[in-house]
Structure formats: structure tokens, C-alpha cells
N, C-alpha and C positions, 0 to 999 in steps of 0.2 A: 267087169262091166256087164250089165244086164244085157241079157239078149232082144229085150223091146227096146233097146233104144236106137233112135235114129237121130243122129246131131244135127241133120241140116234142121228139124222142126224147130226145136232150141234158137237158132242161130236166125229162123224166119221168126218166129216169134219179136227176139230182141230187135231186131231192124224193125219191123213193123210198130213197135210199142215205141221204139228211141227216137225214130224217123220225125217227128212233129216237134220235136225238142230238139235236135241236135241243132249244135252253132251255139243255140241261143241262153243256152243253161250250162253250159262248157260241159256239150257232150258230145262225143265223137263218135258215128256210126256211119257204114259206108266206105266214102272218101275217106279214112283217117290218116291224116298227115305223116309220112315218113319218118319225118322227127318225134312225130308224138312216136307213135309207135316203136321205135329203137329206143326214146329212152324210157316204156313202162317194160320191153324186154327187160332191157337190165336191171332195173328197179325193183320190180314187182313179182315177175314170171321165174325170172333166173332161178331165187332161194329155191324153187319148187322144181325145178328143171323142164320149166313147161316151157321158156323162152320160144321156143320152136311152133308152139300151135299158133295158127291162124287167129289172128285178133276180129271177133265180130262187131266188138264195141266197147267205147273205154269212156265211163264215167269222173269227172274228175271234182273230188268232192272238198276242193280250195277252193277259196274264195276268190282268190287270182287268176286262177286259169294257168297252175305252177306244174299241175302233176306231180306235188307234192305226194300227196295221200290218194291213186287212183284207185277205181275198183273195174278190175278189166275182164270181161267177156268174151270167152270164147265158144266154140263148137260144143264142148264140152265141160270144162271148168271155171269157177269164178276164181281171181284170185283179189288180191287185195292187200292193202299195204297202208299202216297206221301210223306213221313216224318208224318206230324202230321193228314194230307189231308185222309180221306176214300171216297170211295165210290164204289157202285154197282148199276148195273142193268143189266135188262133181255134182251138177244137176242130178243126175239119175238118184242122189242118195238125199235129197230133201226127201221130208216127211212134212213140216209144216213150215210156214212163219210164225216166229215168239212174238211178234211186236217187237219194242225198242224197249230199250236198258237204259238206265242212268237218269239221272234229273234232266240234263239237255237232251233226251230222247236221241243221241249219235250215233249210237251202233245197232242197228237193225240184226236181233236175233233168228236163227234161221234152224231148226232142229233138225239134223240128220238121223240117217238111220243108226239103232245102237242106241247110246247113250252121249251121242256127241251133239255139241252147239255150237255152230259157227258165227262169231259177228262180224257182220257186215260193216263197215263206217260210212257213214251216210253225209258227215258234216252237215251243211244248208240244202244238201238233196233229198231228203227223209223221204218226203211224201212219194217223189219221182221213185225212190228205188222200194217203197213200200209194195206200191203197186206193181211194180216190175217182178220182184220176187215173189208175190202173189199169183203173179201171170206164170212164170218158170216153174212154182210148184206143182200145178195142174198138169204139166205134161210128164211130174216123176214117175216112174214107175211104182215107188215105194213111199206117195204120198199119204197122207194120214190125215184124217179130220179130229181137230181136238176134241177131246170130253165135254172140256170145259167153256166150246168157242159161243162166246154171244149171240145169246139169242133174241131173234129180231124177229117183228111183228112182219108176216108173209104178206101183208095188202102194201103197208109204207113202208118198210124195209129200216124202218125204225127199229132202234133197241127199244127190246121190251120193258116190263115190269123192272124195277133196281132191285137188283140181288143183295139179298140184308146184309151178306156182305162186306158190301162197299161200302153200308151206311155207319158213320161211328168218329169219333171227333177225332182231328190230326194236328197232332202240334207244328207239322210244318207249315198248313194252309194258314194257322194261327198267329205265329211269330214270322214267318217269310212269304205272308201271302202275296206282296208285290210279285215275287220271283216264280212262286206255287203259279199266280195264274198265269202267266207268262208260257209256262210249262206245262200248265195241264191240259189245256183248252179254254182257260178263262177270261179272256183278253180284256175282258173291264173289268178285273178286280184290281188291276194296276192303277188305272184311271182313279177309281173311286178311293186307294190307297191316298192319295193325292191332296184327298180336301181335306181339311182341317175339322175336328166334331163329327166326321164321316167315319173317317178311317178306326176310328177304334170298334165303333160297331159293325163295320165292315170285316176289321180281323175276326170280332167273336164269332158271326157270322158263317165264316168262310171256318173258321175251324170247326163249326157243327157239321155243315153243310158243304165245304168245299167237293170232299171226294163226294158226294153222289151229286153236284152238279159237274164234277168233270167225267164222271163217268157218262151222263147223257151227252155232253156236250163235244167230248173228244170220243176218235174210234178205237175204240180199243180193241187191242186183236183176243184176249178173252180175260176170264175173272182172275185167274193165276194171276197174268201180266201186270195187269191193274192192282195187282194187291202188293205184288215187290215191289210197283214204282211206290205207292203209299207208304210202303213201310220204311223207306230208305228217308222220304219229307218227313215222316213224324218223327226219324231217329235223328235228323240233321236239328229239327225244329226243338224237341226238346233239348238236345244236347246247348243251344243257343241260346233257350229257356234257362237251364240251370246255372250256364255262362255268367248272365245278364244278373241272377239271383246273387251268386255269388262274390260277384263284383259289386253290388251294390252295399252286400254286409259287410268287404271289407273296407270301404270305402265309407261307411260309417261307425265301422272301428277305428281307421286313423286318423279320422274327423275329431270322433269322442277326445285322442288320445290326446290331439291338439291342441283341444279345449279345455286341457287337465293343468 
């Protein structure tokens, strides 16, 4: 454990950031219920042997309010619990935030020090724990500013110029754009999927142009991030593409053979 560190900063922090949400986003800081509390000990802390620390605050990232999947906060350590998935670690050893993983954007990536990466599971609370872990970095001792973090115009705190990059056709925005904008930050490419005589030139569209309108349009924490969610829409997008191809040739070979 680093000699700078002091856990109550940590622990003010989190209460201060959770305190304007709690209750209302099934999030528990402060008063946290008895019951909650004993059952994310054995759930969540136990694998890790942390049972024992002081709980600051326990996010619960079901849609019920189950403590299915919590992610719990202490003095010291996050832990977390994904169905079968644990894990933990300490404030002091962030370095940055990766942004989020996956096409439903669920697991908020967290870079430790070393070569390790912790995900976070966020389910429906992405943006709440984005910002939260954002806050918790700043006070590591062994935080880290990416190489690569977006950069934004100093007057409007706007992203700047599009990094060529990001610019370049994706067959997922292409063949899934309903879903692409849904996900990316595009929320009327769904809309516009919708109308009939629209939507085809809306996919071609959104397959030139998708990724450098999601990159203005959604935060991306920097250019890496944004390139692995990309590449993973254009490998789902084409794989869907070739799908659809080749279902169509056999389907007009046993047509032909039919007709024989």
C-alpha cells in the first residue's frame, strides 16, 4: 500500500459524488440497509476476503434492485461481481479509465498499474460509474494521463478536429445500423431505419459516415477505445454480410434445383 494514501479522501469523495443519487438509482450510500450489506458481504467481498471492510457504498447495477450483480465500495477497494465473474482492487493502483468494452458499452475498463485491467460492470449505470471512476482516479497516487486521451478545443471543451483515424467505412454501422446507433451515440439512426425509401440510404450513409459521427457525438475516453469498439461492429457487421450472401446463393441453388 502506497505511503500517500489516506482512505477517508476515497470514502469522502464517494459519498459526496453518490449522495444526489442514492435511493433513486438503486444506489446505496450512507444509511446502507443491514440487509443489503450482509448479503453483498457474502456475495461479492467474501471470494476476495475483504468481507470485513467497512462498506462506503454499494452500487447495484440490476435493473430490480436484486443485488444480483453489485459493485461495492469501500475505504479502500472496489469489488464487484458479474454473475459468476469477481473481482477487486485498490484505488491507489488505478492509472486511468479505458472507457467501456463491448457493443452494449457494460463493463467500464479501468487500467491498473503494470499491465493489468480491471472491468468494472456497469449494466444501466454506465454513465453514473463513468464519472465516479473518473473522480477515484484523480486522487491515485499512480494515475496516469493517456497518450492517446481526446483532445478537445480549451475554449468549448469540445472534441476537436476527427482523427483520420476514425474516418473509414464499417460494415457494422452498415448492415446493424439500427443497433450501431443505438450504441454508439446515434439515437436517430434508429428512427430513420424505420421509414421505408429512407433506410437504405440511411445504411449506406451511416456505413461511410457512422464512426466519425459517433465519435463527435458520443464521449469517448480516447482514440484506442474507439477503435476496438469499431472494429468488433465491422467484424459482427461483416460476418452478417457474408451470412446473408451466402444464404441467398443457396437458396437460389435449391430453387434452380426445383425448377429442374
Amino acid at each position: 500500500m502506497s505511503s500517500s494514501y489516506i482512505p477517508n479522501e476515497y470514502a469522502q469523495l464517494i459519498r459526496h459524488f453518490l449522495q444526489p443519487t442514492a435511493h433513486k438509482k438503486r444506489v446505496y450510500v450512507n444509511h446502507i440497509p443491514e440487509e443489503a450489506q450482509q448479503k453483498v458481504r457474502e456475495s461479492t467481498m467474501k471470494p476476495w476476503g475483504g468481507e470485513t471492510q467497512e462498506i462506503v457504498a454499494i452500487i447495484d447495477t440490476t435493473m430490480f434492485g436484486s443485488l444480483i450483480n453489485p459493485v461495492v465500495l469501500t475505504h479502500t477497494h472496489c469489488f464487484t461481481k458479474d454473475f459468476d465473474e469477481y473481482n477487486a482492487f485498490e484505488y491507489n493502483d488505478i492509472e486511468y479509465v479505458d472507457g467501456f468494452d463491448g457493443f452494449a458499452q457494460s463493463n467500464l475498463m479501468v487500467k491498473l498499474k503494470g499491465f493489468n485491467i480491471s472491468k468494472v460492470p456497469c449494466g444501466n449505470q454506465d454513465e453514473l460509474m463513468e464519472k465516479l471512476f473518473h473522480q477515484i482516479a484523480t486522487l491515485s497516487p499512480n494515475r496516469k494521463v493517456k497518450s492517446d486521451a481526446i483532445p478537445r478545443n480549451p475554449i468549448t471543451q469540445q472534441p476537436a478536429a476527427v482523427p483520420s483515424e476514425v474516418k473509414g467505412w464499417n460494415w457494422g454501422a452498415f448492415i446493424l445500423g439500427f443497433f450501431y446507433g443505438i450504441f454508439n451515440g446515434l439515437p436517430f439512426i434508429p428512427f430513420l431505419h424505420l421509414i421505408p425509401g429512407v433506410n437504405l440510404v440511411v445504411a449506406i450513409l451511416t456505413g461511410i459516415y457512422g464512426q466519425e459521427w459517433s465519435w463527435k457525438k458520443k464521449n469517448w475516453s480516447s482514440v484506442d477505445h474507439f477503435l476496438r469498439v469499431q472494429k468488433k461492429w465491422n467484424r459482427a457487421g461483416l460476418v452478417v454480410f457474408i451470412i446473408v450472401i451466402l444464404w441467398g446463393i443457396v437458396a437460389g441453388i435449391i430453387k434452380t434445383i426445383d425448377q429442374i
